[in-house]
C-alpha positions as CSV (number, residue, x, y, z in Angstrom):
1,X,-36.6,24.7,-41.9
2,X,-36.5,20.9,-43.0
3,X,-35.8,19.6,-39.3
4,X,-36.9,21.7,-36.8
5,X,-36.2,19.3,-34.2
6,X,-33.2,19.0,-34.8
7,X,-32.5,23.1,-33.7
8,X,-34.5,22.4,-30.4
9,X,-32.7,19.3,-29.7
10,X,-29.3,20.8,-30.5
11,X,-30.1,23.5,-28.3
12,X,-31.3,21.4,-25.0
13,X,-28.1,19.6,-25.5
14,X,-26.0,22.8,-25.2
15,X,-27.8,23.8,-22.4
16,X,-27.1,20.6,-21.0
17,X,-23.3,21.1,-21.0
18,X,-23.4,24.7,-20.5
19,X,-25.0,23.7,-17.2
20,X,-22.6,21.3,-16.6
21,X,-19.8,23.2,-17.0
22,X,-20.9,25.8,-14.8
23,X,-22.4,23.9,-11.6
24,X,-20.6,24.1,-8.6
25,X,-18.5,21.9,-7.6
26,X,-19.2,19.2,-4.6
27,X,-17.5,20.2,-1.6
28,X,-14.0,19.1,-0.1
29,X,-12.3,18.9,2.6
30,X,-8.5,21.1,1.4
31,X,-10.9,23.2,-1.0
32,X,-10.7,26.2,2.0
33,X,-14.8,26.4,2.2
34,X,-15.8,23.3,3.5
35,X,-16.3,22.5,7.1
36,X,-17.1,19.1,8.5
37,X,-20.4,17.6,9.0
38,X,-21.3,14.2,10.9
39,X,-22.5,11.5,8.3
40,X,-22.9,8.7,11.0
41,X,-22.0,7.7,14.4
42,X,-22.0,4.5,16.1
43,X,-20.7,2.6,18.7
44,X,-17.0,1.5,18.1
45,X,-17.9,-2.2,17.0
46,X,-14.3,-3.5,16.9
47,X,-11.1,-1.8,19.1
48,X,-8.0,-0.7,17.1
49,X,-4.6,-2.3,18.0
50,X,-2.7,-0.8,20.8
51,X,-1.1,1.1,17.7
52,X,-4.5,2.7,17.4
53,X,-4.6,1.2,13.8
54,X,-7.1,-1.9,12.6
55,X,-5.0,-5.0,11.1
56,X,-8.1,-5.3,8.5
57,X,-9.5,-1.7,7.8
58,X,-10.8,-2.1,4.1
59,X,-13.1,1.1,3.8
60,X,-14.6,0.8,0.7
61,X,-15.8,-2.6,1.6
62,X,-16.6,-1.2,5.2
63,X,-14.7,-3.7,7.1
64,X,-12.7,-3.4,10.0
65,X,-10.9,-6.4,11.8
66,X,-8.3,-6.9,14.7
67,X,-8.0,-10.0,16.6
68,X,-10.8,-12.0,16.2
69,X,-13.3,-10.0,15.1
70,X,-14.3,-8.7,12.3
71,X,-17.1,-6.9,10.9
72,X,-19.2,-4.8,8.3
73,X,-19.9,-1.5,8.8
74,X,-24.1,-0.4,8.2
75,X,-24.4,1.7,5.9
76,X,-26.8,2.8,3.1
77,X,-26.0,0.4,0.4
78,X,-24.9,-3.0,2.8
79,X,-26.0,-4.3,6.0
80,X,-23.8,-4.7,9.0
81,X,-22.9,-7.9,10.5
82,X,-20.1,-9.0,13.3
83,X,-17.9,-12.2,12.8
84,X,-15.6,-14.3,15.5
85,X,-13.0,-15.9,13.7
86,X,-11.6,-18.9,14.7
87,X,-8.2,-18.7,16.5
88,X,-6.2,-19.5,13.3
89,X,-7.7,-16.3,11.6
90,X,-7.6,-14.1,14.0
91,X,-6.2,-10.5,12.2
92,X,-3.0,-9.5,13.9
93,X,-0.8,-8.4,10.9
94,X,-1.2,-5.4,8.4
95,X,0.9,-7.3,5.7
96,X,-1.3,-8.7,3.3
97,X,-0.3,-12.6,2.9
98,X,1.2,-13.0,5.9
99,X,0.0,-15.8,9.0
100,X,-3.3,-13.7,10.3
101,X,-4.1,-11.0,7.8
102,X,-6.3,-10.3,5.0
103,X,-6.1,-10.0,1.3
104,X,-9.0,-7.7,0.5
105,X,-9.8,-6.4,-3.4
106,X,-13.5,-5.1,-4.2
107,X,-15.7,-7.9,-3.5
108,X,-12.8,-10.6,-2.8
109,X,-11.9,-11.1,0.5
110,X,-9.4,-14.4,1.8
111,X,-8.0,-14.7,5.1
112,X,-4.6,-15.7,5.7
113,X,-4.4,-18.5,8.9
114,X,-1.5,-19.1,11.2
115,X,-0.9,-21.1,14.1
116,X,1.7,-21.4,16.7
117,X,5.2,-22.7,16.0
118,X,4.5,-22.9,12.6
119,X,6.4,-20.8,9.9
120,X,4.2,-19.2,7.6
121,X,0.8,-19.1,6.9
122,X,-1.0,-22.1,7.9
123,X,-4.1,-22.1,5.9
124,X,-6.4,-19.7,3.4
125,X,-10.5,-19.5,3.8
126,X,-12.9,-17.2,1.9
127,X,-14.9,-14.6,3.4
128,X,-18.6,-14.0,2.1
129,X,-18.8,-10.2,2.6
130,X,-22.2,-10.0,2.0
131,X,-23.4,-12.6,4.5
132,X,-20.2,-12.2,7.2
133,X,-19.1,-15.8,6.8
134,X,-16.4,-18.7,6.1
135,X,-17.5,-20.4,3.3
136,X,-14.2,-22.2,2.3
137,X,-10.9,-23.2,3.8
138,X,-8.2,-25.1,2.5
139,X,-4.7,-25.9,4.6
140,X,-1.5,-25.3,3.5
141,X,1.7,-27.1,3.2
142,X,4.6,-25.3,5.8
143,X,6.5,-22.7,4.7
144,X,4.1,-21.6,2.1
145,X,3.5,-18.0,0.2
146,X,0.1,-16.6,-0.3
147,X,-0.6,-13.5,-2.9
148,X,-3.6,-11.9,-4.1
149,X,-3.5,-11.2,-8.2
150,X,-2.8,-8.3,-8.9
151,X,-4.2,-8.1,-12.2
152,X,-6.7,-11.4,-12.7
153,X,-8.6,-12.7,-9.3
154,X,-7.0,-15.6,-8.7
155,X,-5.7,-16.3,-4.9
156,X,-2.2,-17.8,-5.8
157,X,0.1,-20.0,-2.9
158,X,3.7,-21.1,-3.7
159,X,5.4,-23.5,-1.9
160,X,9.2,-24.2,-2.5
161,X,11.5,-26.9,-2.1
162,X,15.1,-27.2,-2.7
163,X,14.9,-27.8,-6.7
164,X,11.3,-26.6,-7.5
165,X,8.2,-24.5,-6.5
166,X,5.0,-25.1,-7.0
167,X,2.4,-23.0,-7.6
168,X,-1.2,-23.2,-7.2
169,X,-4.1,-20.8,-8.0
170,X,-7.3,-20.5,-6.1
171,X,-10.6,-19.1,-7.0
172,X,-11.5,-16.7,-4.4
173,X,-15.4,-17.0,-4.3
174,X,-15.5,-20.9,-4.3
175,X,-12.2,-21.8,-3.5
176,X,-12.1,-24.1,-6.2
177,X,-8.8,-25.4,-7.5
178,X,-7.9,-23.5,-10.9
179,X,-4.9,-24.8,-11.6
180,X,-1.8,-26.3,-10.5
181,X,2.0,-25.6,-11.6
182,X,5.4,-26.8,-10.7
183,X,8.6,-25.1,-11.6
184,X,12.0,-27.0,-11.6
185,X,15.4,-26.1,-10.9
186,X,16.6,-23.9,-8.3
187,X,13.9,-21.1,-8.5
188,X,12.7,-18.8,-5.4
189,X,9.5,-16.3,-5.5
190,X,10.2,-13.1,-4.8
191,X,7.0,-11.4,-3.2
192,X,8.0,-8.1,-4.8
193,X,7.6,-5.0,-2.1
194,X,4.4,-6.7,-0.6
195,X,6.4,-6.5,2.5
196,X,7.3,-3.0,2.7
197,X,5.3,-0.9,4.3
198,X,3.8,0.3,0.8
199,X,0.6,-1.6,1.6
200,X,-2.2,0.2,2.1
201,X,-5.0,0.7,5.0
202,X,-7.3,-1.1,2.6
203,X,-5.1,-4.3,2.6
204,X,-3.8,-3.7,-0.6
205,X,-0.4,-3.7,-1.8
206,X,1.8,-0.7,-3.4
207,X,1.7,-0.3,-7.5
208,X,3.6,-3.3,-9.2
209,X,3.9,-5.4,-6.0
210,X,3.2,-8.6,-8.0
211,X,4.8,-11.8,-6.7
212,X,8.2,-12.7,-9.9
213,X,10.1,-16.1,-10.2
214,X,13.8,-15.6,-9.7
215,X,16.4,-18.0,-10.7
216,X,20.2,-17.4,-11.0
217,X,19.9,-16.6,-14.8
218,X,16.3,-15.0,-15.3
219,X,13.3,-13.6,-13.2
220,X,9.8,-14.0,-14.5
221,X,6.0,-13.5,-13.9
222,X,3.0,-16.1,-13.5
223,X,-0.3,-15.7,-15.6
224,X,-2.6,-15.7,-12.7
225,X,-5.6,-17.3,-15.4
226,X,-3.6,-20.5,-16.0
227,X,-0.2,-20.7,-14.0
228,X,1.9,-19.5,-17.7
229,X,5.4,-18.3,-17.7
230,X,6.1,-15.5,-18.9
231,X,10.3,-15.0,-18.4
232,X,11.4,-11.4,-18.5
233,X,13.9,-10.5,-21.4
234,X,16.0,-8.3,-19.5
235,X,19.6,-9.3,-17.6
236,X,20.8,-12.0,-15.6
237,X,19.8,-10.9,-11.9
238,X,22.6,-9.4,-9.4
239,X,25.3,-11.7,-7.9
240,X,23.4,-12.3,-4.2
241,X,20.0,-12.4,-3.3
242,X,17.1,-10.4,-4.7
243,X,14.7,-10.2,-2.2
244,X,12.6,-7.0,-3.2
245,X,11.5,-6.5,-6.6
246,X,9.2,-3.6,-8.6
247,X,8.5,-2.0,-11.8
248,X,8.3,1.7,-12.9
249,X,6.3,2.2,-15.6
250,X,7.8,-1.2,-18.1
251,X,11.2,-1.6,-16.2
252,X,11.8,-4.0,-13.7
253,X,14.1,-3.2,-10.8
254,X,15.7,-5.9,-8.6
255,X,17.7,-5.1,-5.2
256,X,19.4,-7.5,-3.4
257,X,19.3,-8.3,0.7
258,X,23.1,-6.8,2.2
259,X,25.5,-9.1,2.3
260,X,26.7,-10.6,5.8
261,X,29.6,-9.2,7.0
262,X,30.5,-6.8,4.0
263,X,26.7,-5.0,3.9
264,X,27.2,-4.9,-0.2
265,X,24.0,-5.0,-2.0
266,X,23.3,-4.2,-5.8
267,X,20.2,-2.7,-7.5
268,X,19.8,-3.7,-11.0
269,X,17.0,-2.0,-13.7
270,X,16.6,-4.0,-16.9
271,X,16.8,-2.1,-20.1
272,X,13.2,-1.4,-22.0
273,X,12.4,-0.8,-25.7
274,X,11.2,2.3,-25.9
275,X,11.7,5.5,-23.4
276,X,15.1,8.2,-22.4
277,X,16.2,5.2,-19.9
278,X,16.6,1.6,-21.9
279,X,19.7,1.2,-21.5
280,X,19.1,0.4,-17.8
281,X,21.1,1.1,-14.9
282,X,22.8,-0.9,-11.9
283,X,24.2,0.4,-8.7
284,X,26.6,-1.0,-5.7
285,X,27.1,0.1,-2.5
286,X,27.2,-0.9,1.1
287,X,23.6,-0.8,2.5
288,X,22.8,1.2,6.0
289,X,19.9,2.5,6.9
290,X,20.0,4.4,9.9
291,X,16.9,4.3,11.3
292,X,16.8,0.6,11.4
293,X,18.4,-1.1,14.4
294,X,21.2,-4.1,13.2
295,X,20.1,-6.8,12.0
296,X,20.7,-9.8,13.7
297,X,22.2,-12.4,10.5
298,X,23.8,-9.5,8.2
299,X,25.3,-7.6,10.7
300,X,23.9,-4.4,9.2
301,X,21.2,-1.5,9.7
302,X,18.8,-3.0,7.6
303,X,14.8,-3.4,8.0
304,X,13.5,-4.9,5.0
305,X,9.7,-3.4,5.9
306,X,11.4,0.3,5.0
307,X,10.6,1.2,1.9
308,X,13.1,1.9,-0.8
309,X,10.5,4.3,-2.7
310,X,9.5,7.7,-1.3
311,X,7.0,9.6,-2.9
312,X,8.2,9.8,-6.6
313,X,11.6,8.8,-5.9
314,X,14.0,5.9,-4.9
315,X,16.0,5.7,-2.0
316,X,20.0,4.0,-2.2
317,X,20.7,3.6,1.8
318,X,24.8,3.9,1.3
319,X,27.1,4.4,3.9
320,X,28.4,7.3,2.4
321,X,24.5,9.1,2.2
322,X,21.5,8.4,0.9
323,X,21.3,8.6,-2.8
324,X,18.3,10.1,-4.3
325,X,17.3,9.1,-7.9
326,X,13.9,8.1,-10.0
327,X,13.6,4.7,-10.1
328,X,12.9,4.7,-13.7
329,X,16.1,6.9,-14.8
330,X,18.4,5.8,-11.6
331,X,22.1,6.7,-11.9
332,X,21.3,7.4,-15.6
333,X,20.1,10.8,-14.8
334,X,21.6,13.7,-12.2
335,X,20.9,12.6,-8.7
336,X,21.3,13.8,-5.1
337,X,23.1,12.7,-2.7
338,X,22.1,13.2,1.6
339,X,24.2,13.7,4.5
340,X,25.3,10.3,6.4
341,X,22.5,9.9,8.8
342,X,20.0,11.4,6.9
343,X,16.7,9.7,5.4
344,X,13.8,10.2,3.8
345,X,10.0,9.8,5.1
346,X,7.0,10.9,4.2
347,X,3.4,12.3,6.1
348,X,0.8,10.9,3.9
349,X,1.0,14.0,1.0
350,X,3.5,13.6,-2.0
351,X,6.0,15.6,0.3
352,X,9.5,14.0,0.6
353,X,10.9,15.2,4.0
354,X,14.6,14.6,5.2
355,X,14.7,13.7,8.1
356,X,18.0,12.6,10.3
357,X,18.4,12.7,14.8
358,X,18.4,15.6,16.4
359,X,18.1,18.1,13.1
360,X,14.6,19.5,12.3
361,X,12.7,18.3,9.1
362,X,13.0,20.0,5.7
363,X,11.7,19.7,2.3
364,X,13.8,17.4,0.1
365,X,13.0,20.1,-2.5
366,X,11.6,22.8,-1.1
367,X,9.7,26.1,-2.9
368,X,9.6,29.8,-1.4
369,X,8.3,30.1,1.7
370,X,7.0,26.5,1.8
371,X,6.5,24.6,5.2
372,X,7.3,21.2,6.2
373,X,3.9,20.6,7.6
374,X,1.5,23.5,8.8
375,X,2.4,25.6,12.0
376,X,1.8,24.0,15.3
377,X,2.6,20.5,14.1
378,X,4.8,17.8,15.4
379,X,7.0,15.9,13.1
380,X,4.3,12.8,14.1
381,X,1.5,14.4,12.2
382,X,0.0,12.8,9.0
383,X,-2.4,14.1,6.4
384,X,-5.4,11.9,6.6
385,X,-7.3,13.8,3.7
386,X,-6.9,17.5,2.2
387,X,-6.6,19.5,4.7
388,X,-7.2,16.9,8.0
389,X,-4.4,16.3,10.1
390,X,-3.9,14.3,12.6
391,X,-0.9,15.0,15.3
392,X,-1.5,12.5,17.9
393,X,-4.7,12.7,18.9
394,X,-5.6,15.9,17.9
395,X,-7.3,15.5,14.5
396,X,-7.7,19.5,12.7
397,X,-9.0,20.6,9.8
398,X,-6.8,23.8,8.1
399,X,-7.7,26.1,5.5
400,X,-4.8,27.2,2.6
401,X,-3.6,29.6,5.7
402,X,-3.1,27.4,8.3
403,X,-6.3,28.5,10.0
404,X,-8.2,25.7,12.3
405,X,-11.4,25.4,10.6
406,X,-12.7,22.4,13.1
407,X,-10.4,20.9,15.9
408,X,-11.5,17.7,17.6
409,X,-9.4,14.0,19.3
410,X,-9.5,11.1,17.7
411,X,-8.7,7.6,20.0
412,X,-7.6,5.8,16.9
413,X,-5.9,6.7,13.5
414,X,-8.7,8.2,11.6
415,X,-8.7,7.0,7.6
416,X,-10.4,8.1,4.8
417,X,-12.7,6.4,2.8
418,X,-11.5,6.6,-0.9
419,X,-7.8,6.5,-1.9
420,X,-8.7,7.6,-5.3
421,X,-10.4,11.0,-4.4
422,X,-9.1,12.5,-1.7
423,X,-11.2,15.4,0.3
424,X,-14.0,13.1,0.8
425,X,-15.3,11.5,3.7
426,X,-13.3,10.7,6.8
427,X,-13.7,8.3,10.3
428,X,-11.9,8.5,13.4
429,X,-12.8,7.8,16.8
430,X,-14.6,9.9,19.4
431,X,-14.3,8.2,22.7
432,X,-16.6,5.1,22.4
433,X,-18.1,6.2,18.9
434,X,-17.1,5.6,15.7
435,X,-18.1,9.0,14.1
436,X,-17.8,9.6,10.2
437,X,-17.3,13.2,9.0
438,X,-18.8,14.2,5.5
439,X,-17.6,18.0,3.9
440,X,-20.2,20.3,3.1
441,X,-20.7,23.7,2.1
442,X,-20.9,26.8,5.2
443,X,-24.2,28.8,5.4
């Protein structure tokens, strides 16, 4: 043979795969074989909100906040440290942007000030997550906006005045000015479904929650690297006013606040170029939302922190039920319609439950013999990872069955630490401690 290297070297690199292929997987909590195991456990270096939740609980950069502290989890890879913020940043609210919370993305981390009798955020500062401290601040006009970039990492802040906004963009390590934009005519920003409850334990916001312009005739983005516009060729936006705006996939869908008095409110999807669905939809009804209490200027049962999206699909709160659709087909494709009273929620799987007073939960679709939630559950528990549940404050581990594989309390809502691989590593609360829970194989 020529190359007889190249046999032995083909040959080690088979192996190579073949082994690959055939070593066993890492364990994971849901996979029915693994049981809990304590990774760490420390004392509880910052209380949860009387909710039992952090306002700042960013676990893949190990930070928890509420109030006025805030610090960094020890851990393997990063030291530990403990911050007091100043009064004006004190983390209250869960809402990224909002006066007192955190925008939080990887390695970027601005705080979001507010003082008393002041609307709006009052000022933005940096956070150096390595070292635990402020290293820029800058104050902001009244009535100002504050987004994290969803796709560059620019902090942006938008302040508008009758006949213009302007925009600004921030650099989030040095705080540096990037640039500046202003935008004339009568324009609002629209800070997409940041507001819903779609944000997530980590501080960030839902899929497409960017921040659009919205005028009467056109709604468009901002290029986070240099303030551009970039106006969407889609339709004029509903009569009223659009207050929540996301995409599916390349459509954009607009819905509009209910209408004082009459409740009426219109969702509107733009047509796309490719795809079953470009001719886009629209839909009018009158908006009620029954688990929302009335609200106070509209006269309606409307909470505008509800979300309108429910696992994979979209709900229309009309009077005459619920309707049911995907937000990228809408009323273009067969949907379904719930009984007056009737909602949807969710318990932290992909699960769309229906849920209305005094009735019992059921699947939205439903296949044989499947359960709402395992045996021995209240309608309160949530899936914190495969298999974990928490009901309260029992916290349980199940097995395909329904068996309790490990039972213990947590004091606070336990998380989990990656939102991208689920059965991993978990933290709750035991008492005074802070315990972290790691899946491993039984003996």
């Amino acid at each position: 043979m020529r190359h007889p290297w190249r046999r032995g070297l083909l040959a080690m690199v088979v192996g190579l795969l073949v082994a690959g292929c055939f070593a066993p997987s890492p364990p994971m909590f849901g996979d029915g074989e693994a049981v809990p195991e304590e990774a760490s456990r420390v004392p509880l270096p910052v209380r949860p909100g009387p909710d039992g939740t952090w306002a700042l609980n960013a676990p893949v950069a190990g930070l928890l906040g509420q109030g006025r502290t805030l610090v960094r989890l020890d851990d393997a890879e990063n030291g530990g440290w403990r911050l007091a913020l100043p009064a004006e940043f004190a983390v209250t609210s869960s809402q990224p942007g909002s006066a007192h919370s955190a925008l939080v993305r990887a390695d970027r981390v601005v705080l979001v000030g507010g003082r008393g009798g002041r609307r709006g955020p009052s000022a933005i500062a940096g956070l150096d997550p390595e070292r635990g401290l402020l290293t820029w601040r800058h104050t902001l006009p009244p009535d100002s906006q504050v987004f994290l970039s969803e796709s560059g990492f620019e902090v942006l802040t938008a302040v508008c005045r009758p006949g213009s906004c302007r925009l600004t963009g921030w650099d989030p390590w040095s705080g540096g000015l990037q640039w500046t934009r202003v935008v004339s005519g009568a324009v609002r920003v629209v800070d997409a479904c940041r507001v819903e409850a779609r944000a997530t334990v980590d501080g960030l916001s839902g899929d497409g929650c960017g921040f659009y312009l919205v005028t009467p005739d056109r709604v468009g983005t901002v290029d986070p690297d240099d303030g551009g516009l970039r106006w969407q060729a889609g339709p004029r936006p509903p009569e009223g006013t659009v207050d929540r705006i996301f995409e599916d996939n390349d459509r954009v869908i607009m819905v509009t606040t209910p209408a004082k008095g009459s409740c009426r409110a219109t969702v509107l999807a733009d047509g796309v170029t490719s795809g079953d669905g470009d001719r886009g939809w629209r839909y009018s009804f009158v908006w009620d939302q029954p688990q929302a209490p009335r609200d106070a200027h509209t006269g309606c049962r409307w909470d505008r922190t509800l979300p309108l999206t429910v696992g994979f699909r979209m709900l229309l709160p009309d009077t005459k039920g619920a309707l049911v659709v995907y937000p990228y087909f809408g009323t273009l494709r067969p949907s379904r319609r719930l009984a007056p009273g009737e909602y949807l929620v969710t318990d932290g799987t992909m699960n769309e439950i229906i849920r209305a007073p005094d009735r019992p939960d059921r699947l939205l679709n439903a296949g044989p013999g499947q359960l709402v939630r395992p045996h021995g559950l209240s309608p309160a528990a949530r899936s914190v990872t495969d298999g974990f549940w928490q009901d309260g404050r029992r916290l349980l581990l199940l097995d395909y069955r329904g068996n309790t594989l490990w039972e213990g309390t947590s004091d606070c809502q336990a998380f989990r630490h990656s939102f991208k691989h689920i059965g991993g590593s978990l933290t709750y609360c035991d008492g005074n401690d802070l315990v972290t829970l790691r899946p491993v194989h039984k003996d």
